[in-house]
C-alpha positions, 0 to 999 in steps of 0.5 A, spaced: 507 483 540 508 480 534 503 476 529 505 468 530 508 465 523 501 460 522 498 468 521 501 470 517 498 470 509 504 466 506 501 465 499 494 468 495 489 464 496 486 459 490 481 466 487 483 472 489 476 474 492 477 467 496 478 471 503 475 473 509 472 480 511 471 482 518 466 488 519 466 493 523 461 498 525 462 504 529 455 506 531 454 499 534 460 497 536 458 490 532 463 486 529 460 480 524 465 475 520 463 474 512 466 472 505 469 477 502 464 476 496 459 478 500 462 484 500 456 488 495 451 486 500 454 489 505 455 497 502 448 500 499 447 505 493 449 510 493 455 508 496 462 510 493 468 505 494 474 509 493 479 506 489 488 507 488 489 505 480 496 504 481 500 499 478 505 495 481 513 495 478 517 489 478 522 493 483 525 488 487 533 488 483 539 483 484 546 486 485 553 487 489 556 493 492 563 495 488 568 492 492 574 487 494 573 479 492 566 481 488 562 486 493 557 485 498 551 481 495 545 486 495 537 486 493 535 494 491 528 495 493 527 502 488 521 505 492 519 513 489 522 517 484 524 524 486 523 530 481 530 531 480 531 523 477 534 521 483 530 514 486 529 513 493 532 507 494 533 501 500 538 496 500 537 489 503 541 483 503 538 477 500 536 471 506 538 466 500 530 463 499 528 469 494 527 475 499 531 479 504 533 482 510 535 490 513 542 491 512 544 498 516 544 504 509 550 507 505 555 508 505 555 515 501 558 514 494 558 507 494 556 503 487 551 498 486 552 494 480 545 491 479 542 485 474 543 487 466 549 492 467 545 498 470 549 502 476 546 505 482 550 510 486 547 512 493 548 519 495 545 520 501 539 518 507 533 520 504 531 523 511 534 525 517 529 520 521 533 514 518 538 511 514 534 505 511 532 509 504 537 513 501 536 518 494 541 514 489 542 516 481 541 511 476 546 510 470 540 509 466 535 515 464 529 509 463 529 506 469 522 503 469 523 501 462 529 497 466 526 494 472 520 491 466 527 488 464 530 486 470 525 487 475 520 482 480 516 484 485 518 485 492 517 480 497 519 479 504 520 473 507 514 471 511 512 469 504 513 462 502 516 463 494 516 469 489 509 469 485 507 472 477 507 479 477 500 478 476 498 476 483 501 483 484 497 487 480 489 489 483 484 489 478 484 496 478 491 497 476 492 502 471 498 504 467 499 512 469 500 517 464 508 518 467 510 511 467 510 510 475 508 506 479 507 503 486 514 499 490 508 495 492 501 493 491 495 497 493 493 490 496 486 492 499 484 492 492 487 484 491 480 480 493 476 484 487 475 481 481 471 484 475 465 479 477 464 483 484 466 489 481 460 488 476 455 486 481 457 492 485 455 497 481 449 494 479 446 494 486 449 502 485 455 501 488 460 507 485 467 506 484 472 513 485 479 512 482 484 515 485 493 515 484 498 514 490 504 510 488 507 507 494 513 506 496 517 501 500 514 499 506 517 499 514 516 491 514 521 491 520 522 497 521 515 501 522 516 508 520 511 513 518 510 514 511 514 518 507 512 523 501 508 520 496 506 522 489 499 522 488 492 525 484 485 526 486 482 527 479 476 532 478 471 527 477 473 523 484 472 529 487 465 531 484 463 524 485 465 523 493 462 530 494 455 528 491 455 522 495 457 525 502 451 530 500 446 526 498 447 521 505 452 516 501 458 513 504 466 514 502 469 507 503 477 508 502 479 501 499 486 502 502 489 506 506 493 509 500 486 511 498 485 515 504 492 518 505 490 521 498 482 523 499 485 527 505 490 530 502 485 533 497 480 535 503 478 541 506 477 542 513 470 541 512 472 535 508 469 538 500 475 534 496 478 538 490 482 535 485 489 535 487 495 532 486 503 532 487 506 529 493 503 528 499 507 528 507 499 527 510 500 523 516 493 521 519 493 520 526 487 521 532 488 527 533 488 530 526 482 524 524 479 523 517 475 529 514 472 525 507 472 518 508 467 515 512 469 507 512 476 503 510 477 497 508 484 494 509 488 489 510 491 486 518 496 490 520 502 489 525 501 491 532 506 496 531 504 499 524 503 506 523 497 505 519 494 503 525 494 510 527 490 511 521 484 505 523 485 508 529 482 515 526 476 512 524 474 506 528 476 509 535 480 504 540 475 500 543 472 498 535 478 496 533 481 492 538 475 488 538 475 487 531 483 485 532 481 481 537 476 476 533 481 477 528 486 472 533 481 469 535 478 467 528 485 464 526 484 470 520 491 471 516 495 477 515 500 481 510 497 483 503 495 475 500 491 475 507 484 477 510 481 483 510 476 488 514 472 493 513 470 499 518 464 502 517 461 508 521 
């Protein structure tokens, strides 16, 4: 099954909190339709709203493989650097209207000349499940420093035009400490604005950062997700232990958020600060320890994260919450509506 093109959110809406939310309760079974800024009154103090602060890179970069007649036309979507400098890296091939298509992978030592002069030589798969990323070594040492050269963010081709970097930012992007970032947006953090953010705290509402620097989505492809750098500070940790403690619920704002709470829980779901790469794949049979509700975007029929919602909602929930979301024409993808699944 696949989403129809008219579901499909091809540009931001006009305000960024200007989105539909879809609320999920799992102890009644009820779904109700809202604004997104109605939001704050649908959390209670003492609430926490677990938050990713990572930044989008602009990690979208035009090239050409080294060959006869000029090379193959490329777009290299950078997605995580490794710890021995490399970058796992998926090569595209431009669709001629500003985004990409799959291309097959490699092959090894083939040489990409990008945009601005830098070089790219790709080395191997990242993972034996595929070939759609490959480990690569750039030319240039700082190839952050780079992309906020010659970089835009990545786009696929259900949208309709390249966007300023600044629609893909959230209001909680925070430059990190190491200079890395996300391939993509955390896009469950878009619809905040400083105002709702400001009247959620005001009703008691507590916001917990937390990092995870996302890679490069499966938009075709749907793979699990690979490793992915992460922290869980300790005041977060105390912060949602606290809340768990005095009868407080943990609202992962994105599924980013979840995967890195859970990587810093225990089997009885005490969180600790933690951070490094985590490979945690959330699945029904291994459930959610720390977190109580989700809010997240739609998903593909076939996407892993649906694994994820499934966890915490249960089947029955969220097929009635995807459900109303057909049939209430609501939009999916990272400008689109978004749904909050509660206990």
């Amino acid at each position: 099954m696949r989403i129809p093109p008219e579901r499909l959110a091809t540009v931001p809406a006009p305000r960024r909190d200007a989105v539909r939310l879809l609320v999920g309760r799992q102890r009644t079974g009820e779904v109700t339709h809202h604004g997104f800024r109605e939001l704050p009154r649908l959390l209670r103090a003492g609430d926490v709203l677990v938050v990713n602060t990572s930044r989008t890179l602009p990690a979208a970069v035009d090239g050409r493989l080294s060959g006869p007649a000029g090379g193959e036309a490329v777009v290299a979507h950078f997605s995580t650097r490794l710890d021995d400098g490399r970058w796992a890296v998926e090569v595209r091939t431009p669709d001629g209207r500003g985004a990409s298509v799959p291309r097959a992978g490699g092959p090894a030592g083939a040489v990409l000349e990008l945009s601005g002069g830098a070089g790219l030589v790709l080395d191997e798969p990242l993972d034996a499940r595929g070939d759609r990323l490959w480990t690569a070594t750039p030319s240039t040492a700082d190839l952050v420093a780079y992309l906020e050269r010659h970089g835009r963010p990545i786009r696929y081709a259900y949208t309709a035009r390249d966007q300023p970097r600044a629609a893909h930012q959230t209001v909680f992007a925070t430059p990190s400490a190491d200079g890395l970032g996300s391939a993509e947006m955390p896009s469950a953090g878009r619809p905040f604005t400083a105002a709702l953010v400001t009247e959620l705290v005001s009703r008691g509402v507590q916001i917990a950062p937390i990092v995870l620097h996302t890679g490069v989505a499966s938009a075709e492809a749907h793979e699990p997700p690979y490793a992915e750098r992460f922290a869980v500070p300790a005041s977060t940790a105390w912060q949602v232990n606290a809340a768990r403690a005095a009868g407080g619920r943990v609202v992962a704002v994105g599924t980013t958020a979840v995967r890195a709470l859970e990587s810093a829980a225990d089997e009885r779901g005490a969180v600790r600060p933690a951070g490094g790469w985590t490979e945690l794949v959330i699945t029904p049979e291994r459930g959610v320890r720390a977190v109580d509700g989700l809010l997240t975007g739609l998903h593909e029929p076939a996407a892993s994260h649906l694994l994820m919602l499934r966890a915490l909602s249960g089947d029955r929930l969220l097929e009635r919450v995807y459900a109303q979301a057909f049939r209430g024409g609501f939009l999916w993808h990272e400008f689109g509506d978004v749904n909050l699944l509660l206990p």
